[in-house]
C-alpha positions as CSV (number, residue, x, y, z in Angstrom):
1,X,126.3,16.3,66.4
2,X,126.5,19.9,68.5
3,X,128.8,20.4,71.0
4,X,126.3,20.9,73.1
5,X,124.5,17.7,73.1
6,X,126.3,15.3,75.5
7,X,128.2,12.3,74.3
8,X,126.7,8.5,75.6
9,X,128.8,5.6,74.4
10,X,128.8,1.9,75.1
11,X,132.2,0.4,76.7
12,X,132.3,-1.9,73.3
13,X,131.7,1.9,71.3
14,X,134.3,3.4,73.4
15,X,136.8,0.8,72.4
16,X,136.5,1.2,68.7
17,X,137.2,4.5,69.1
18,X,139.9,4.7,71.4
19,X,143.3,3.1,71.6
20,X,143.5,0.8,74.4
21,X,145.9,3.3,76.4
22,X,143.4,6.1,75.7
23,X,140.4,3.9,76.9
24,X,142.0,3.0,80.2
25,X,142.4,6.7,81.1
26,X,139.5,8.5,79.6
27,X,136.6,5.4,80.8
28,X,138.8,3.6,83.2
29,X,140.1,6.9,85.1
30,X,143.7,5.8,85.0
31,X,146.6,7.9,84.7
32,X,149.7,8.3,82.2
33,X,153.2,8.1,83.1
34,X,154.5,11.5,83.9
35,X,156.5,13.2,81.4
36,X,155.1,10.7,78.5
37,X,152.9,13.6,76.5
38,X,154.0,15.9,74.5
39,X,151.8,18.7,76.3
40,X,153.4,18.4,79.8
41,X,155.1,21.6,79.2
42,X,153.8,24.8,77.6
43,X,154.3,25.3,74.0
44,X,151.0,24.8,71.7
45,X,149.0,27.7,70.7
46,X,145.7,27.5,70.7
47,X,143.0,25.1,72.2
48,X,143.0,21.5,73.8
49,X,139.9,19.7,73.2
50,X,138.7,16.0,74.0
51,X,139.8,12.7,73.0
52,X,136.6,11.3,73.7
53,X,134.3,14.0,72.2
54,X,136.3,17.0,70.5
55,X,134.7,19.4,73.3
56,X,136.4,22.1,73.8
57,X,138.1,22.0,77.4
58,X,141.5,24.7,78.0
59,X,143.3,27.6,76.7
60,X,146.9,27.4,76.2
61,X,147.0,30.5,77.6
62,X,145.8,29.0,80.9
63,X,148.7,26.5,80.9
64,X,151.8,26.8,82.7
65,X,155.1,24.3,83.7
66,X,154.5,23.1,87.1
67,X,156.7,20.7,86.7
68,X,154.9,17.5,87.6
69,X,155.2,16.2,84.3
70,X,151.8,16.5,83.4
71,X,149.6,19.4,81.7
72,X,148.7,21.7,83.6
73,X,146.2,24.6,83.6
74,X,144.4,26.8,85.9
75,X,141.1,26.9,84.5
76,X,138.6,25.7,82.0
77,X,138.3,27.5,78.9
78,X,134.2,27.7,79.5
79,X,132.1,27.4,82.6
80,X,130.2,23.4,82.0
81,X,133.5,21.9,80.0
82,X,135.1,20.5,82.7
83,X,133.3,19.1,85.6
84,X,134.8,18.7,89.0
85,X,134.0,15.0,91.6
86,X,134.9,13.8,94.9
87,X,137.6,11.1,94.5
88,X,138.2,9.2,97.4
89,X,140.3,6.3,95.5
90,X,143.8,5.0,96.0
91,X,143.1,6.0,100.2
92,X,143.3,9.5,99.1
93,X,141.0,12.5,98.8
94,X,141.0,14.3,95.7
95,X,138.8,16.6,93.0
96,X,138.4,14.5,89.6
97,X,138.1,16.7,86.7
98,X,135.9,15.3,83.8
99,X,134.9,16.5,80.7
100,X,131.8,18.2,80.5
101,X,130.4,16.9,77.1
102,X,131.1,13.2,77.1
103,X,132.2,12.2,81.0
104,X,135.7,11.3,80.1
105,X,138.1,11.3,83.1
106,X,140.9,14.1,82.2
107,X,143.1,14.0,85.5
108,X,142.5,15.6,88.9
109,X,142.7,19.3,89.9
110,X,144.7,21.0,93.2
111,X,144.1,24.1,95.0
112,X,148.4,24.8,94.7
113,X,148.5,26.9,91.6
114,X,150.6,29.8,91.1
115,X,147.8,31.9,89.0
116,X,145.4,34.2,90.5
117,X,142.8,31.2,90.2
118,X,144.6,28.9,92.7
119,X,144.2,25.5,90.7
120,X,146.8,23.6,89.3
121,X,144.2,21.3,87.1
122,X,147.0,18.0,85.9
123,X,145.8,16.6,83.4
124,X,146.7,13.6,81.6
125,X,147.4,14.7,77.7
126,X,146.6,11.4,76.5
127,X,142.9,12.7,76.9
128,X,144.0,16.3,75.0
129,X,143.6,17.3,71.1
130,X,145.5,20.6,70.4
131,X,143.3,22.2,68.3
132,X,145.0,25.9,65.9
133,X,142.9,29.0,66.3
């Protein structure tokens, strides 16, 4: 399959291939306890792709502490890996970030970031792969 071509999975296909935590984040748009991945901090060299679908989705080098307890980057590592939506649950109004390949919720990004870009994407790491360049 190319990276390219998107990913289009059955809830019951989802499920055999995700855990049941990793299902109720990446298809159910939930979130992970702070502080419970291993990514929250900066640290891995290299890439972090999708859970779901491998895709390719940020640069260590964009990731920094902000100390919220998830990861947290301020950019995507290509324009179309990360899509951005209106989320208007849990009587609050935020921008869902999804992966671009395979529609997988990923967390929810904030214009508060201390980079030139101005995001602070947090994202859970339950939905991250670190992938060695």
């Amino acid at each position: 399959m190319s990276m390219d071509e998107f990913v289009s999975l059955t809830a019951e296909e989802w499920r055999k291939k995700l855990s049941e935590p990793e299902f109720r984040v990446l298809r159910e748009s939930g979130t992970e306890r702070p502080f419970s991945s291993d990514f929250h901090a900066p640290g891995h060299e290299g890439l972090f792709a999708c859970k779901g679908c491998g895709a390719e989705l940020f640069a260590s080098t964009s990731q920094f502490d902000s100390g919220c307890g998830w990861p947290s980057f301020d950019q995507g590592v290509d324009e179309g890996s990360i899509t951005e939506h209106l989320d208007r649950s849990h009587g609050m109004v935020r921008v869902e970030v999804r992966c671009g390949r395979c529609d997988s919720h990923l967390g929810h990004v904030f214009p508060d970031g201390p980079t030139e870009t101005g995001n602070r994407y947090c994202i859970n790491g339950i939905c991250l792969i670190p992938v060695s360049r």
